[in-house]
VEXMAR-140245 format. One record per residue (C-alpha): x, y, z; residue number from 1. Coordinates in Angstrom, 2 decimals. Layout:
{site {X, Y, Z}, NUM},
...
This chain:
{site {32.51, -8.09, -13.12}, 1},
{site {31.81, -4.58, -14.98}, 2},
{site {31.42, -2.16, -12.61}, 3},
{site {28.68, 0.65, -13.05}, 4},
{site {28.35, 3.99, -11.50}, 5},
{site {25.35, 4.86, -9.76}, 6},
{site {23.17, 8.31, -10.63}, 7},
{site {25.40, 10.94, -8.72}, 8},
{site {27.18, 14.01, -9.07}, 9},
{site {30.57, 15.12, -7.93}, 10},
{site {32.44, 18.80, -8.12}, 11},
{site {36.26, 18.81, -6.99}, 12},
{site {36.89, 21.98, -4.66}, 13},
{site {40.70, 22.42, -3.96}, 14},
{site {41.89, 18.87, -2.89}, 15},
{site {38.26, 17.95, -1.98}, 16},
{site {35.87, 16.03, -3.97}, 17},
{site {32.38, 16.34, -2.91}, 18},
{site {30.25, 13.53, -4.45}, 19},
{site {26.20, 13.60, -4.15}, 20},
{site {24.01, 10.20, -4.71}, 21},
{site {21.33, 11.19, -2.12}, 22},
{site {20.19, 14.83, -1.83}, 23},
{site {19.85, 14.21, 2.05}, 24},
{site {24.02, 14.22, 2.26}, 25},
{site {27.29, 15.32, 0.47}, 26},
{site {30.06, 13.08, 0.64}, 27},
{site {33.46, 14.56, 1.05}, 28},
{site {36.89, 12.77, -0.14}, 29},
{site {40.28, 13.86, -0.31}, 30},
{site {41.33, 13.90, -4.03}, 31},
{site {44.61, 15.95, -3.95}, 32},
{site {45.65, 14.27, -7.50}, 33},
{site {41.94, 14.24, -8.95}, 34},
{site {42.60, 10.37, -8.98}, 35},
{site {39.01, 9.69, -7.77}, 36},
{site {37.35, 12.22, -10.21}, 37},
{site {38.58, 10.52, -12.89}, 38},
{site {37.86, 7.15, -11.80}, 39},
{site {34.35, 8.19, -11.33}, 40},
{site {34.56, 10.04, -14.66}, 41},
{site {35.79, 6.69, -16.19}, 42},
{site {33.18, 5.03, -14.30}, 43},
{site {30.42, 7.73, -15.52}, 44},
{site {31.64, 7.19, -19.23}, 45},
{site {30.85, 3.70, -19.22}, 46},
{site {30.93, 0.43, -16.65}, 47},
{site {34.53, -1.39, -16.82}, 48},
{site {36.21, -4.30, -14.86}, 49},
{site {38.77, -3.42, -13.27}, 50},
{site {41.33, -4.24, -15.66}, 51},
{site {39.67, -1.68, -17.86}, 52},
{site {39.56, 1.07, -15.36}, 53},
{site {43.34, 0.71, -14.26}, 54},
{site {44.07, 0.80, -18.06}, 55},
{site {42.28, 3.87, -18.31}, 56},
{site {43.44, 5.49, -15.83}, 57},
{site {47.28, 4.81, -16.56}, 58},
{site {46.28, 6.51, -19.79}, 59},
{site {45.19, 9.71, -18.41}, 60},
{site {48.28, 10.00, -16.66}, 61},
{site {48.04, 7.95, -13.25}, 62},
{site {49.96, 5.15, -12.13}, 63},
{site {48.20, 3.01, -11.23}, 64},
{site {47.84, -0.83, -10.73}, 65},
{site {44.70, -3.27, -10.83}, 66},
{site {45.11, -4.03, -6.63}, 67},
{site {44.97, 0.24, -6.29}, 68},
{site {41.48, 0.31, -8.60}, 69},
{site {40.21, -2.35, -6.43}, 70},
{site {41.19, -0.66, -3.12}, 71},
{site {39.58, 2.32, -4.69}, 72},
{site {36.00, 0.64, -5.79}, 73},
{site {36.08, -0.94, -2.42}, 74},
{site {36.12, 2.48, -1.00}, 75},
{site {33.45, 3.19, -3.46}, 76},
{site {31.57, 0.57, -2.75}, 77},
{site {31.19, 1.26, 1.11}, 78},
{site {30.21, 4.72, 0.40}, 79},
{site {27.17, 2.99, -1.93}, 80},
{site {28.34, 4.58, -5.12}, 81},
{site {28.52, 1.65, -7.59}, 82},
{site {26.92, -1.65, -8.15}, 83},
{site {27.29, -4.85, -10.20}, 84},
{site {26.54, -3.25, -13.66}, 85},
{site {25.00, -6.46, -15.20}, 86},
{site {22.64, -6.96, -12.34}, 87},
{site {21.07, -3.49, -12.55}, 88},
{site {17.80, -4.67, -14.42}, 89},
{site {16.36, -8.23, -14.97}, 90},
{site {17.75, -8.90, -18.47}, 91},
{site {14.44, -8.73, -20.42}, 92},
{site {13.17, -5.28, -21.55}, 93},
{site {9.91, -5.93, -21.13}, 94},
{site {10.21, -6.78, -17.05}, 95},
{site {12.58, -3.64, -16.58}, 96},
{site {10.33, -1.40, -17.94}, 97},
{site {7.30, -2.92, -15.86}, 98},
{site {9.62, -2.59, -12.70}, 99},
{site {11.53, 0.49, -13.57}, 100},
{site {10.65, 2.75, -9.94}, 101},
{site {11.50, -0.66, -7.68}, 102},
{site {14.02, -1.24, -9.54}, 103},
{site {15.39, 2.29, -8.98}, 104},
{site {14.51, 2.19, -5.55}, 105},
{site {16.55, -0.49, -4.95}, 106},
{site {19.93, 0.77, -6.37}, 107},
{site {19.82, 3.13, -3.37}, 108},
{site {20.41, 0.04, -0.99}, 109},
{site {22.22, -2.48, -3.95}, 110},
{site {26.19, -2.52, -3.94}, 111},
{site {28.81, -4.85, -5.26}, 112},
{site {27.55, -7.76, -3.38}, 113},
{site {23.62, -7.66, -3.13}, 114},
{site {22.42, -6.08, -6.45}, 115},
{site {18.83, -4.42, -7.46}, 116},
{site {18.13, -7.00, -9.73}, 117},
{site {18.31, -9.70, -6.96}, 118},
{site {16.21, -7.74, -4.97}, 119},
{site {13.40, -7.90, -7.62}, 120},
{site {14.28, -11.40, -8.14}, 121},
{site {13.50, -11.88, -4.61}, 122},
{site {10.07, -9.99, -5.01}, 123},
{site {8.87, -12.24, -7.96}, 124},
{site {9.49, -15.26, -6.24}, 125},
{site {7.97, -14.51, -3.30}, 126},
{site {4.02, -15.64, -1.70}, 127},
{site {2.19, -13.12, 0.57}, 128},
{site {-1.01, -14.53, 2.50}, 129},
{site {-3.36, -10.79, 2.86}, 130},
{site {-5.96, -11.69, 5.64}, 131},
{site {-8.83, -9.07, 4.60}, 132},
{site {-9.25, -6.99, 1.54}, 133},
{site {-11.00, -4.63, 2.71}, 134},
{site {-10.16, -0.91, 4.35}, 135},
{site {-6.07, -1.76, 5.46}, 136},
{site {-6.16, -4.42, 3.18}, 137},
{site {-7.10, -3.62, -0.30}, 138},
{site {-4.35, -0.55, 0.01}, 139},
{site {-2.01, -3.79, 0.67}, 140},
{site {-3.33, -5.62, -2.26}, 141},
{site {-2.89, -2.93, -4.44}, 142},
{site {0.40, -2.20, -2.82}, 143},
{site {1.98, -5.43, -3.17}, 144},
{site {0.55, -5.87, -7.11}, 145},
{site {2.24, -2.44, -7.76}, 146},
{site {5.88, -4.06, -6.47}, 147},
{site {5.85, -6.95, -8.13}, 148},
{site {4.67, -9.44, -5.38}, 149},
{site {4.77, -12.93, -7.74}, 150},
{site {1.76, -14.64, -5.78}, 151},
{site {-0.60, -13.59, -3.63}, 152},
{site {-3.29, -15.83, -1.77}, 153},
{site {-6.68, -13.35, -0.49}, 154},
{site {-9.00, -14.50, 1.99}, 155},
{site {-11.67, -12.62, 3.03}, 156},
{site {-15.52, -13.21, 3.93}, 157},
{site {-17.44, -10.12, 3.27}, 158},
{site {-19.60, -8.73, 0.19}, 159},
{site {-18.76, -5.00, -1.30}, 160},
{site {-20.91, -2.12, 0.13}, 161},
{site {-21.60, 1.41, -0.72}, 162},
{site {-19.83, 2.48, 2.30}, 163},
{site {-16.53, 0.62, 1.24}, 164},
{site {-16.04, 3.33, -1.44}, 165},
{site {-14.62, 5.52, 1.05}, 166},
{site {-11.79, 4.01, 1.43}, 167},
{site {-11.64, 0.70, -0.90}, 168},
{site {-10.80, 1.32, -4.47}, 169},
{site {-10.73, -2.20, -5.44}, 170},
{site {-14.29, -2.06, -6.11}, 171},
{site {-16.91, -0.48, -8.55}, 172},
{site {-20.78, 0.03, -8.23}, 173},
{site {-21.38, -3.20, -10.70}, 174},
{site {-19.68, -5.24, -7.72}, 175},
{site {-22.17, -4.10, -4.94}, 176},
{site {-23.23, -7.40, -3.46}, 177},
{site {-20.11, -9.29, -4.96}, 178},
{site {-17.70, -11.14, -3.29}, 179},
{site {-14.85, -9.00, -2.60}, 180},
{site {-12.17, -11.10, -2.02}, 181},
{site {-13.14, -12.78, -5.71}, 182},
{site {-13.25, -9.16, -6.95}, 183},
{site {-10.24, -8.54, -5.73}, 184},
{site {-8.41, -11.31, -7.35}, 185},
{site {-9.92, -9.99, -10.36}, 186},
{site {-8.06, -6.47, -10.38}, 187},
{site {-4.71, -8.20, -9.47}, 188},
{site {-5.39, -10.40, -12.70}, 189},
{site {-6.22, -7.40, -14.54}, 190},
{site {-3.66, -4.88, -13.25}, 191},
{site {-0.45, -7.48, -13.85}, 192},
{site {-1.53, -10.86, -15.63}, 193},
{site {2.06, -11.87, -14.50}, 194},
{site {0.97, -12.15, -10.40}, 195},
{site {-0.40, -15.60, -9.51}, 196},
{site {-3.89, -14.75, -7.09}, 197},
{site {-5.51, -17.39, -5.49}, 198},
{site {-8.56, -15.77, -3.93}, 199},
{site {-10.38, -18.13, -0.83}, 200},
{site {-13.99, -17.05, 1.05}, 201},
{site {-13.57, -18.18, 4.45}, 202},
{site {-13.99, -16.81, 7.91}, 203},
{site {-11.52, -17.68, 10.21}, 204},
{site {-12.20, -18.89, 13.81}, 205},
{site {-9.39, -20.63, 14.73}, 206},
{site {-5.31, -20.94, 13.97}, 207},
{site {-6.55, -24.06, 12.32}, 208},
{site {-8.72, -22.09, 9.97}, 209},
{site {-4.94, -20.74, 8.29}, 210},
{site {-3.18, -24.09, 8.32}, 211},
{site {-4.15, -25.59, 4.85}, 212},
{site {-3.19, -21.39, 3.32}, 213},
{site {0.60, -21.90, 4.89}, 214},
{site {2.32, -24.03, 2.45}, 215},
{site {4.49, -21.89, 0.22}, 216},
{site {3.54, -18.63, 2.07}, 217},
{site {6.39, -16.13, 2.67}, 218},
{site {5.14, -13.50, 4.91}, 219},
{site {1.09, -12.84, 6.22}, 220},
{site {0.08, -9.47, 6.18}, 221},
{site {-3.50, -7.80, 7.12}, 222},
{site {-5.06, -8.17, 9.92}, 223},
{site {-9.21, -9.98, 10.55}, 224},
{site {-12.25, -7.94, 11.84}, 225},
{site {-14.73, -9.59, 14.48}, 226},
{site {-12.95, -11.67, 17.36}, 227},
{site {-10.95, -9.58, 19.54}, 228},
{site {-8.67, -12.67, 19.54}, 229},
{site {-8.19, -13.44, 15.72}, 230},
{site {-4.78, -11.73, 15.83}, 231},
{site {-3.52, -13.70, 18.54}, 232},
{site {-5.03, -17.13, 16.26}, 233},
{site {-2.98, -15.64, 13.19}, 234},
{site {-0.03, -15.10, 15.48}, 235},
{site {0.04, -18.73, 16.33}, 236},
{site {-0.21, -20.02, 13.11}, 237},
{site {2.44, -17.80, 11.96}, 238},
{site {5.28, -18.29, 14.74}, 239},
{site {4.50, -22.36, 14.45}, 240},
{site {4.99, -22.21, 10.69}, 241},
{site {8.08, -19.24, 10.92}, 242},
{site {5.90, -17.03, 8.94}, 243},
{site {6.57, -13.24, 9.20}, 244},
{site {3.56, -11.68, 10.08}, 245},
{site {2.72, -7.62, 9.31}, 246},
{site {-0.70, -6.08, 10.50}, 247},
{site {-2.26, -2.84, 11.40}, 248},
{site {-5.12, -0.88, 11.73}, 249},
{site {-6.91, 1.88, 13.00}, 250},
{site {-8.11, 2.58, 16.18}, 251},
{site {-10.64, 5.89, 16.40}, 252},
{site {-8.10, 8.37, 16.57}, 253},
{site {-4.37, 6.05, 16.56}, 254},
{site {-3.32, 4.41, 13.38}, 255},
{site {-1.13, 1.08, 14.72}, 256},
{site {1.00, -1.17, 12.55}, 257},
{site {2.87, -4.02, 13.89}, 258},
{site {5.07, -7.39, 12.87}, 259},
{site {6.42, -10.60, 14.24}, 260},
{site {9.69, -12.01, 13.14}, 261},
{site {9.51, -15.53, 14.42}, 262},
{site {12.12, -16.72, 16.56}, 263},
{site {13.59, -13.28, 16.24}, 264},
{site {11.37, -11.03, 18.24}, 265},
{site {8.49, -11.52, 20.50}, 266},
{site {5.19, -12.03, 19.24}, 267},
{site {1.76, -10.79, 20.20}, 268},
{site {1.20, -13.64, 22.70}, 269},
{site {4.33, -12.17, 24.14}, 270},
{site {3.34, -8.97, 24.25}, 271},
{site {-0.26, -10.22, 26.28}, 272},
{site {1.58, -11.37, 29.37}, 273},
{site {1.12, -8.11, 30.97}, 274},
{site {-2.08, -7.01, 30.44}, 275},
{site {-4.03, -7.08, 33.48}, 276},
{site {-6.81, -9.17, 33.73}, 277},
{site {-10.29, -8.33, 32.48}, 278},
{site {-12.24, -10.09, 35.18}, 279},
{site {-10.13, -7.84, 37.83}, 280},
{site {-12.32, -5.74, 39.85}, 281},
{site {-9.96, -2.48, 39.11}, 282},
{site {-10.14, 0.65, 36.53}, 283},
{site {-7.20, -1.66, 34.81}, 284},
{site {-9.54, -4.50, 34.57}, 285},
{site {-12.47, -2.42, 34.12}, 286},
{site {-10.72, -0.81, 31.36}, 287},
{site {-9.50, -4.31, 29.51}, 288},
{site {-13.47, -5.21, 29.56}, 289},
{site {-14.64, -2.19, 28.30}, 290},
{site {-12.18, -1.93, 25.32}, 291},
{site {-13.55, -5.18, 24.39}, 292},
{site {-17.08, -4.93, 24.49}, 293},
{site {-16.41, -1.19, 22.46}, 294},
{site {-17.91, -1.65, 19.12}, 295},
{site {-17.71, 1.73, 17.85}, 296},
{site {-18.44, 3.02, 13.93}, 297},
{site {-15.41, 2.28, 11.44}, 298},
{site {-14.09, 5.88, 10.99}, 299},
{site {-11.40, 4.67, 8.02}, 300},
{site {-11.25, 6.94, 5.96}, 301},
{site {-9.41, 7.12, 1.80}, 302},
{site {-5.96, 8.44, 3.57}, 303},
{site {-5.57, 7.08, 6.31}, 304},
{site {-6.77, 3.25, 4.87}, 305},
{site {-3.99, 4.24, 2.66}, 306},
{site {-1.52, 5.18, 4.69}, 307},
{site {-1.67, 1.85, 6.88}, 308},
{site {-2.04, -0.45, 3.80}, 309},
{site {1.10, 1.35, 2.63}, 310},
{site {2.98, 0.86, 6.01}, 311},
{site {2.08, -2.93, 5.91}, 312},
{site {3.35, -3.29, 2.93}, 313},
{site {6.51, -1.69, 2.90}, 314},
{site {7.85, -3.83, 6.11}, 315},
{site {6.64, -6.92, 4.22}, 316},
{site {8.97, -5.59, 1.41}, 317},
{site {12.00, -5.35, 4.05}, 318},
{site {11.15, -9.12, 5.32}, 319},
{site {10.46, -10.46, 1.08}, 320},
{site {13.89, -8.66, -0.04}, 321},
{site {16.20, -7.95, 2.95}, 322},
{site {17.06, -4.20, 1.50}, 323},
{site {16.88, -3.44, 5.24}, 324},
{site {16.13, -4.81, 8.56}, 325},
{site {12.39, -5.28, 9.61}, 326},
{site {11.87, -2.22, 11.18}, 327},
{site {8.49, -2.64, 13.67}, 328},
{site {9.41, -6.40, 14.43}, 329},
{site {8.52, -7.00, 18.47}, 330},
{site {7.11, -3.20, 18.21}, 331},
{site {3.89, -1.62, 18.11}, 332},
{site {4.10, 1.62, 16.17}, 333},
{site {1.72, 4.41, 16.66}, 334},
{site {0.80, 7.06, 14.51}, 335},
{site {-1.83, 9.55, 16.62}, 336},
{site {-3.77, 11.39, 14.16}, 337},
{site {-4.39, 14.52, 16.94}, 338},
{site {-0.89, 15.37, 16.84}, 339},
{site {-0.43, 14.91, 12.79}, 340},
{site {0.35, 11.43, 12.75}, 341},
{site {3.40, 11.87, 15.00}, 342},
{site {4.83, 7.94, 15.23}, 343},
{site {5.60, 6.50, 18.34}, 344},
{site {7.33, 3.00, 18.97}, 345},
{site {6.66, 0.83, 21.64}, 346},
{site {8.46, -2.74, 22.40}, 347},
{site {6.27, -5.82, 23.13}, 348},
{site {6.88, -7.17, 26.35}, 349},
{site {9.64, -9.73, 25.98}, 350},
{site {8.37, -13.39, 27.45}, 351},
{site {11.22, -15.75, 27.51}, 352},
{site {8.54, -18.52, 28.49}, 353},
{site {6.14, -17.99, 25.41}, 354},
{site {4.61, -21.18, 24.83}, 355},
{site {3.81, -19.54, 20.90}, 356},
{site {7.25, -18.56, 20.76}, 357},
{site {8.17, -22.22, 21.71}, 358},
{site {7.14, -23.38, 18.59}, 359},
{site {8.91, -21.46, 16.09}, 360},
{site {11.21, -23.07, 13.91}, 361},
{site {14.63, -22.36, 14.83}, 362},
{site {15.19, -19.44, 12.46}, 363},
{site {17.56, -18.88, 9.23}, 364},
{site {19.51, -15.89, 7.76}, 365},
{site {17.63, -13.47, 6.45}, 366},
{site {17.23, -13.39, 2.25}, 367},
C-alpha cells in the first residue's frame, strides 16, 4: 500500500511539531530529532510504501527500520493524517471530477482502513425511497442527486402549484398542473444522467401501500402530508423490512427531523407509548385532540424547506456510507426558529415490548 498524506500543514517549534489538517485544532507532537517532519515531508513529496519511506528516511540521515515507519504511520494514522493513496478518487477521471467536494469531504473521516473512495463507492450503490417531493422533500431530492445517490425511487401524489415556488425549486411555470413527482424524476435525469429514478404516483394509506417500493431500498427518507398516522404506517413498513428511516418537517414555529435505526433504536411506535390518550377528559387529552384536528396554513418557507431537506439528507448519508454514526436515531431533534434555530434533542421513549420493534430483522454491522 502507498501511503498518501492528507492536505495539512505542520511548523516544528523547538522539539514540538505542530501539525494542522482541520482549522478547528492544532495537533502537537514531540519531534526532538525532526524525525516526524521529515516523514511527513517525505510523505508531502510524494505517497510511498513503507519500504520507500524507511529508505528515505535512512537517506536523510535517520536510522531507521521498516517496523519504526510503520509504528510511525500508525501513529499517523490515529491522528487522521494519511489515507490509502490509491483509494483517494474512483479511478476514472471523469467520476472524480463529478464527485470532487464528496470526495473531499470524505478524506476528513477516511484513514488507512476505510478510504474516501469506498465511501463514494458506497453512495453509488446505494437506493433511497423519498416519500414526498414536495417542500422537505424536493430539498432531499436535490440533495441526494448532488451526492451521488445511484438510485432513487419518488412517490408522491400531488400536481405543482404557484404556491410551491416558495420553497420548491424542482419546478418551473411550464409544469403548473404537472405531476410533480414525474417532474421531479425529470430534473434528477437531467441534472446527473448517471442516477437511476424511478418516479411512482400513489397515495399511501396503509404500510401495505410501501411494500411492493421495499425491494432493493436502502434507507426511506421524507415524510407524507394528510393522515396524522402515515408516519407511524411508514414506520412499520420500515422496522419490518430493517429499512432506516429519516423524516422531518416543520411545525409553525419548530423545525423537527428524526430517524429510526431498526433493531438499533426505538422507533416512532415506541416513542407513542406515552402519549396520553386523546379521548381523556384532561388538558393532556384535550391537547392530543386538538393538535390533531389543527389544520393550520403551510408556513414553509425557501430556507427553512432547505434547511430540513438538507438535515434529512445528511443523516441518510451517515446510515448509506457509515463516515459516522447516525446521529438523531431514537431522537427527535428540534430546531425552534424563535430562538434562531437553537437545536434541541430529545430521546423517544424506549418500549422494550414494541410489537413494531418485534419485527425487525435482527440487525447487521453497519457499512
Amino acid at each position: 500500500m502507498r501511503i498518501a498524506l492528507k492536505e495539512c500543514v505542520w511548523e516544528t517549534i523547538g522539539d514540538a511539531l505542530v501539525v494542522v489538517f482541520d482549522p478547528r485544532e492544532a495537533i502537537t507532537l514531540d519531534d526532538p530529532g525532526g524525525m516526524v517532519a521529515a516523514l511527513l515531508g517525505e510523505l508531502a513529496r510524494t505517497p510511498q510504501t513503507v519500504a520507500e519511506l524507511s529508505h528515505a528516511l535512512r537517506e536523510l540521515g535517520f536510522g531507521v527500520s521498516e517496523a519504526d515507519v510503520a509504528t510511525g504511520l500508525q501513529g499517523l494514522d490515529q491522528l487522521g493524517l494519511v489515507e490509502a493513496a490509491e483509494e483517494r478518487g474512483l479511478g476514472d477521471a471523469a467520476a472524480d471530477e463529478r464527485h470532487f467536494s464528496t470526495l473531499t469531504f470524505f478524506g476528513s473521516y477516511a484513514d488507512l482502513q476505510r478510504s474516501r473512495a469506498e465511501y463514494m463507492r458506497r453512495l453509488r450503490r446505494s437506493h433511497a425511497l423519498v416519500l414526498g417531493v414536495g417542500g422537505g422533500g424536493s430539498s432531499v431530492v436535490q440533495c441526494l442527486a448532488g451526492l451521488g445517490v445511484g438510485a432513487m425511487t419518488l412517490l408522491d401524489s400531488d400536481v405543482v402549484e404557484s404556491r410551491n415556488f416558495a420553497r420548491q425549486f424542482l419546478y418551473r411555470n411550464e409544469d403548473l398542473g404537472r405531476s410533480k413527482v414525474v417532474r421531479a424524476a425529470e430534473w434528477v435525469r437531467q441534472y446527473d444522467p448517471a442516477i437511476t429514478v424511478h418516479p411512482v404516483e400513489r397515495r399511501v394509506s396503509t404500510p401495505d401501500d410501501l411494500a411492493d417500493l421495499l425491494e432493493g431500498v436502502d434507507i426511506i427518507v421524507g415524510g407524507l402530508d394528510g393522515d396524522p398516522d402515515a408516519n407511524l404506517w411508514i414506520n412499520e413498513a420500515a422496522v419490518s423490512r430493517g429499512v432506516p428511516y429519516v423524516l422531518g418537517g416543520v411545525s409553525r414555529t419548530m423545525l423537527v427531523y428524526s430517524s429510526v435505526d431498526p433493531g438499533r433504536s426505538p422507533c416512532l411506535a415506541c416513542d407513542q407509548t406515552d402519549v396520553p390518550d386523546h379521548e381523556e377528559e384532561s388538558v393532556a387529552g384535550a391537547s392530543i385532540r386538538l393538535a390533531v384536528r389543527h389544520r393550520p396554513s403551510n408556513p414553509l418557507i425557501a430556507p427553512i424547506a432547505m434547511q430540513v431537506g438538507s438535515l434529512i439528507a445528511y443523516e441518510a448519508l451517515r446510515y448509506l456510507t457509515g463516515f459516522e454514526p447516525p446521529r438523531a436515531a431514537g431522537r427527535r431533534v428540534v430546531l425552534d426558529l424563535r430562538t434562531g434555530l437553537t437545536a434541541e434533542w430529545h430521546r423517544f421513549t424506549e418500549n422494550p415490548d414494541c410489537t413494531v420493534c418485534a419485527r425487525a430483522p435482527r440487525p447487521v454491522s453497519a457499512p
